[in-house]
C-alpha positions in Angstrom: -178.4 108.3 -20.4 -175.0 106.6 -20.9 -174.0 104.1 -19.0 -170.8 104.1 -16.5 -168.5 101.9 -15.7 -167.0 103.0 -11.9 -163.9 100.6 -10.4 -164.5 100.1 -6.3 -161.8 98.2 -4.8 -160.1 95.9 -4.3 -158.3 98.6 -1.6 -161.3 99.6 -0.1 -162.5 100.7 3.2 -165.8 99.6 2.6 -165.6 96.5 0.9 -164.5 94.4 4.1 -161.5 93.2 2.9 -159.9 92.6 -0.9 -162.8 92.6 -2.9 -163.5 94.4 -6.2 -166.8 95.5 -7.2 -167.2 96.6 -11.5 -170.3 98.3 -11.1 -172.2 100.1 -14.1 -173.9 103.1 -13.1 -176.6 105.1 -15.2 -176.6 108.5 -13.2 -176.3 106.7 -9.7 -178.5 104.1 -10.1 -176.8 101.0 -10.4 -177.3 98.5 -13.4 -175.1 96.0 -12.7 -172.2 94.7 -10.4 -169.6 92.6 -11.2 -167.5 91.1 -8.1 -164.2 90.3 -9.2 -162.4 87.5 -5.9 -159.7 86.3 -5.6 -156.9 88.8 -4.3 -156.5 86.4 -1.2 -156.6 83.1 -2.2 -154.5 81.4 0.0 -155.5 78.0 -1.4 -155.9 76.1 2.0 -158.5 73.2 0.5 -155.3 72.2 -1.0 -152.7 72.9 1.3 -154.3 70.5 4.0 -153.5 67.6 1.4 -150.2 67.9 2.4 -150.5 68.2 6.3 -151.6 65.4 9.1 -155.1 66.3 10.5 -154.1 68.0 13.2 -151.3 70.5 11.8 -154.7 72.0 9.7 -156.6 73.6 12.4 -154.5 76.3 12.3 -155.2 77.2 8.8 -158.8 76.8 8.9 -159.1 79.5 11.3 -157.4 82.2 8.9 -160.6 81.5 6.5 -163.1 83.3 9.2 -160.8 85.7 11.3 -163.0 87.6 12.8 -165.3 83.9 14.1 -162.3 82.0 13.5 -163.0 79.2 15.9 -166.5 78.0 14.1 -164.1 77.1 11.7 -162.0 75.5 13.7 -164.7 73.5 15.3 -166.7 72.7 12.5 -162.8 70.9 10.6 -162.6 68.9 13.9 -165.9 68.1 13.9 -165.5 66.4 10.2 -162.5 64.5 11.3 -164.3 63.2 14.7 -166.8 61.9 12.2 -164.2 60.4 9.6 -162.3 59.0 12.3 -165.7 57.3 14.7 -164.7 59.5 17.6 -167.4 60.6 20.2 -167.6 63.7 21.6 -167.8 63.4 26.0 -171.3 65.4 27.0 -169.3 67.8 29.2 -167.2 68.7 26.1 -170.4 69.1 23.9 -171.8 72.1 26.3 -168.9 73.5 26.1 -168.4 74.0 22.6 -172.2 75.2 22.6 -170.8 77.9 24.9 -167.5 78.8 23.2 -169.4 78.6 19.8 -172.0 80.8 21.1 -169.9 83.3 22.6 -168.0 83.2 19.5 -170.9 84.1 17.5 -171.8 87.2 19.9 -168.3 88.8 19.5 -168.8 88.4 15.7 -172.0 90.0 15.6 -171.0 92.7 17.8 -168.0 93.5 15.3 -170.8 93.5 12.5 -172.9 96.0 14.1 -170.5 98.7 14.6 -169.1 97.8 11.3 -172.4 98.3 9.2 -172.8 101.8 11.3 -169.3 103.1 10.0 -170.2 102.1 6.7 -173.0 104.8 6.4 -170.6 106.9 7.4 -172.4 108.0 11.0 -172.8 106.6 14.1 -169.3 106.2 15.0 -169.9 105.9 19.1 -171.9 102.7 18.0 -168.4 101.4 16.1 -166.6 102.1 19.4 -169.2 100.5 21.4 -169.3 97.2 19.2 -165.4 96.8 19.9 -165.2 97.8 23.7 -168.0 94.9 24.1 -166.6 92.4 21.8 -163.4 92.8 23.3 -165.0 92.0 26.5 -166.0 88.6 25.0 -162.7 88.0 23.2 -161.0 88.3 26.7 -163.6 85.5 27.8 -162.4 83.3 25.1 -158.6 83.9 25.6 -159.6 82.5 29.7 -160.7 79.6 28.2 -158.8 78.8 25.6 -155.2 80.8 26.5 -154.9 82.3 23.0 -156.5 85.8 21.8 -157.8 85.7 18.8 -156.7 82.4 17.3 -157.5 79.8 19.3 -156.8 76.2 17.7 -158.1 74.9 20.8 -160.5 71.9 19.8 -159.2 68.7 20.2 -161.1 65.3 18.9 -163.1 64.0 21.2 -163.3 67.9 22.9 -160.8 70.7 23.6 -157.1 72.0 24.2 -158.8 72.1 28.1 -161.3 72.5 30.6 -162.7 75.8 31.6 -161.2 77.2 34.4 -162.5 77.7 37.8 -165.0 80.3 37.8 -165.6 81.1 34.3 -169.3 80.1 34.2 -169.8 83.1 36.8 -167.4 85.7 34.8 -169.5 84.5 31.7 -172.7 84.9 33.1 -171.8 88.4 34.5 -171.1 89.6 30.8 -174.2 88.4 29.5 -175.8 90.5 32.4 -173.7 93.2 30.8 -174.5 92.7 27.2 -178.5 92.3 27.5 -178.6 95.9 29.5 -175.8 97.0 26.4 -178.1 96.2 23.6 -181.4 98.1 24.8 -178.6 101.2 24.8 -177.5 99.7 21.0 -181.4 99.8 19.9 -181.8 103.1 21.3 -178.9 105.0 19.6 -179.5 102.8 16.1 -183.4 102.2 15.3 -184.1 106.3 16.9 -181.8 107.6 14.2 -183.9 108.3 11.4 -180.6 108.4 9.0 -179.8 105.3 10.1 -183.6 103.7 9.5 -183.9 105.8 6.3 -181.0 104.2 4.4 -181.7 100.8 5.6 -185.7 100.3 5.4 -186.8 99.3 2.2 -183.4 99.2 0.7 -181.5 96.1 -0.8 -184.3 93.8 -0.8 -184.5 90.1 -1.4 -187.4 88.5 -1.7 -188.4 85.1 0.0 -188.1 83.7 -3.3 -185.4 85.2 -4.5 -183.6 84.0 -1.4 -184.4 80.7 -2.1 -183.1 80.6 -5.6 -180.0 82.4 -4.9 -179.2 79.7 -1.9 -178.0 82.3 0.4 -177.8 81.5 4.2 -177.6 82.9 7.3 -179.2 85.7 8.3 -179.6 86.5 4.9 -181.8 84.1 4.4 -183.9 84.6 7.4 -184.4 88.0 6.6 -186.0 87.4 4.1 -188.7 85.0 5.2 -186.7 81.4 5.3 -186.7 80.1 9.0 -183.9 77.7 8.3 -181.2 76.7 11.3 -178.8 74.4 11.1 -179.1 74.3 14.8 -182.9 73.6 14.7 -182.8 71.8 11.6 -180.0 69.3 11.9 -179.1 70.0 15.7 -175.5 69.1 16.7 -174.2 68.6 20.4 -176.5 69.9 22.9 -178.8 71.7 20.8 -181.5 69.5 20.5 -181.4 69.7 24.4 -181.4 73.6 24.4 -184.6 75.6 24.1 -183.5 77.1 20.8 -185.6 79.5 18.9 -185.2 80.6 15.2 -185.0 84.6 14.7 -186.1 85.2 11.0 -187.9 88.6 9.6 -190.4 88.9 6.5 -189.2 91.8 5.2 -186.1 91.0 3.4 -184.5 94.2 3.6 -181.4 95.9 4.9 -183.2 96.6 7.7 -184.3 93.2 8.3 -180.8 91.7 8.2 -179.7 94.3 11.2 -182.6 93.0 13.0 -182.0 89.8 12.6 -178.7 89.9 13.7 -179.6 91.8 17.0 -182.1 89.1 17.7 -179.3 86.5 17.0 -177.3 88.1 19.9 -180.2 88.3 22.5 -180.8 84.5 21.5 -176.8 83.6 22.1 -177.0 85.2 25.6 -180.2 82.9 26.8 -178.0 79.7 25.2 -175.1 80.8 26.6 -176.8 81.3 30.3 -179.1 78.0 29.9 -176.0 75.6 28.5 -174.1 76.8 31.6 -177.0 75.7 33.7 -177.4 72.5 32.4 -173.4 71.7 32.1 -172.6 68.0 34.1 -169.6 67.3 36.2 -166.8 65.3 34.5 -163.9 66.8 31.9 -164.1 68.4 28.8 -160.5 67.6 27.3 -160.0 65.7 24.1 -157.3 63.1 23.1 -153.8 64.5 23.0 -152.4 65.3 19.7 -149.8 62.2 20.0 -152.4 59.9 20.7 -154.6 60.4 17.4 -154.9 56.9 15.1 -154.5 57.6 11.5 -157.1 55.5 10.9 -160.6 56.9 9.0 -163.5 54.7 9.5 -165.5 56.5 6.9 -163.8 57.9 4.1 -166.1 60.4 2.8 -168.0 62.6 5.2 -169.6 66.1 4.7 -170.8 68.0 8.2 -172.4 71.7 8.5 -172.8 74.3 11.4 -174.5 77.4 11.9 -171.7 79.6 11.5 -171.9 83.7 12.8 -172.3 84.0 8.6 -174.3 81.1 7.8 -173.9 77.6 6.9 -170.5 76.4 6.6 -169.9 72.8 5.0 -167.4 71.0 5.0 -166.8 67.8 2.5 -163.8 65.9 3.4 -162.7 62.9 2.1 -160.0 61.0 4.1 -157.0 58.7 4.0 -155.1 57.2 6.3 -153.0 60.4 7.9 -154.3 63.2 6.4 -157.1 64.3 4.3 -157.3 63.5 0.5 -159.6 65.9 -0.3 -161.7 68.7 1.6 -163.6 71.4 0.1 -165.7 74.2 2.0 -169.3 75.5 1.0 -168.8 79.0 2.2 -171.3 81.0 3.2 -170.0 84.8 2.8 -169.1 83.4 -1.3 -172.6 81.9 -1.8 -174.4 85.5 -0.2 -172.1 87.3 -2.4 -173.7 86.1 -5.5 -176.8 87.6 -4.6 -175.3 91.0 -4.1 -175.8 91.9 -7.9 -179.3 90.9 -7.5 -180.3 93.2 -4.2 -178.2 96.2 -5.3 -179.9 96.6 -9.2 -181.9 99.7 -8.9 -180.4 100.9 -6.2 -178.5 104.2 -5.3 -174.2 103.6 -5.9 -174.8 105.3 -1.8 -176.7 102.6 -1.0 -174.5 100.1 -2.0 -171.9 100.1 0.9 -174.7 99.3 3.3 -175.9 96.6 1.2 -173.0 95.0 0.9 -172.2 95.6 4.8 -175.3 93.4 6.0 -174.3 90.6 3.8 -171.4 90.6 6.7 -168.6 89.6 4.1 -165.2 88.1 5.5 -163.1 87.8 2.1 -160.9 85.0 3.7 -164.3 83.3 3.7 -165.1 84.4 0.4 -161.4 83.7 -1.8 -160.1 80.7 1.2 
């Protein structure tokens, strides 16, 4: 049989964004897949040369927009290490919760997502929205701002919390733990939804390993590997945290994965609350930065809703001289050749949906 060569993107509902897939089809089974980035490149690695440290927060939130203050954090986070700044205690449990609750809105946006992509479950993509927005209203409490935040400040944030949002937060974690039984129910009972997911897309532990994905990519398929276990940051090492990795390296795997992920966020979220200490969680105003880097070159990672994120900056005086980001949505993408080969061209939207692709992420 002939090989053919099918265009999908780079306008696609599908696709998460601007990306275009040349894909070479034999029937429907897929031979190959070329992704093709690019289409919004924005070039911010380079644009930061040319602004003071703290004009760039702003920007690196655009690269993740739907977790865009992991971003955030982790660029401050660089700089607090470039410049010798200490973050105070009360400020590092509440990042851990901000972070945290960031990573549960992000998740939730990924499960409704990934159950439009097959095309069915359409009260679950309603559901994942009402919830997240829930969270997102948490965030704008905290931080005054909706959706980007640019709230970190070296040394901690924009601001404290306000009065009573450790008892607002811990209500909606109430909320969400009841809301995902109802999520598991509706999902993992639908034999559609288990049918084009088990056993589909694939990677091995091996293969994982090879490729360098992250994430819950990577823990799907066998790799128990946390940045927030492994090299733990703020409060963590404080924190009961628990790794949630699967064996079976499949689509599947990757939506469980990220369920357990959200159950896991909750109990952080509820214990770094407990644990918080008096005093204040504000950092040093913008006007009071110094200019000057005690260590030019650093590189820091987090455990980012999509995996690792790195950053690699390299600093002068008053603004960065060079920075470059290890992405984490452009390093899974590689792989996605790899787990669709063989597969169905039907099958390849909900491949490429649990990879959990932000093209900002991908192209920055």
């Amino acid at each position: 049989m002939s090989i053919t060569r099918v265009n999908i993107g780079p306008i696609h509902p599908s696709t998460h964004g601007v990306l275009r897939l040349v894909v070479d089809l034999e029937g429907d089974t897929i031979e190959n897949i070329e992704p093709h980035i690019g289409f919004l490149h924005r070039g911010v690695e380079k644009l930061v040369e040319t602004r003071m440290y703290m004009q760039c927060p702003p920007y690196m939130e655009k690269i993740d927009y739907v977790a865009p203050m992991s971003v955030d954090e982790l660029y401050v986070a660089a700089v607090e290490k470039a410049m010798g700044v200490e973050v105070s205690e009360k400020a590092q449990y509440v990042r851990v919760v901000l972070l945290e609750l960031q990573r549960i809105a992000s998740h939730l946006f990924w499960v409704g997502s990934i159950c439009n992509d097959l095309g069915q479950l359409f009260t679950t993509f309603m559901w994942g929205f009402r919830d997240r927005d829930m969270v997102l209203h948490l965030l704008e409490i905290a931080t005054g701002q909706r959706m980007f935040y640019v709230n970190m400040r070296l040394g901690g944030l924009s601001r404290d919390l306000p009065e009573g949002f450790g008892e607002k937060t811990l209500e909606l974690m109430d909320y969400l733990e009841k809301r995902l039984k109802e999520y598991e129910n509706l999902i993992e009972k639908n034999p559609i939804f288990v049918d084009r997911m088990k056993g589909i897309g694939r990677l091995s532990r091996g293969d994982a390993k090879e490729f360098g994905v992250t994430g819950h990519v990577m823990r799907a398929s066998g790799l128990d590997y946390d940045v927030r276990s492994e090299r733990p940051y703020y409060v963590y090492r404080k924190l009961n945290f628990r790794k949630q990795y699967h064996l079976s390296g499949d689509n599947l795997a990757r939506y469980e994965v990220r369920i357990m992920e959200i159950k896991e966020s909750i109990r952080l979220v509820r214990e770094a609350l407990a644990g918080m200490p008096e005093g204040s969680a504000a950092g040093m105003p913008i006007k009071l930065i110094t200019p000057n880097a005690k260590n030019r070159i650093v590189m820091e990672s987090r455990e980012n809703p999509r995996g690792e994120e790195m950053i690699y900056l390299v600093a002068d005086p008053q603004k960065p001289y060079r920075l470059s980001i290890r992405s984490p949505t452009f390093i899974n993408l590689a792989a996605l050749n790899h787990m669709a080969r063989g597969s169905r061209l039907a099958d390849l939207f909900s491949i490429m949906g649990t990879l959990d692709l932000v093209l900002a992420d991908v192209d920055r």
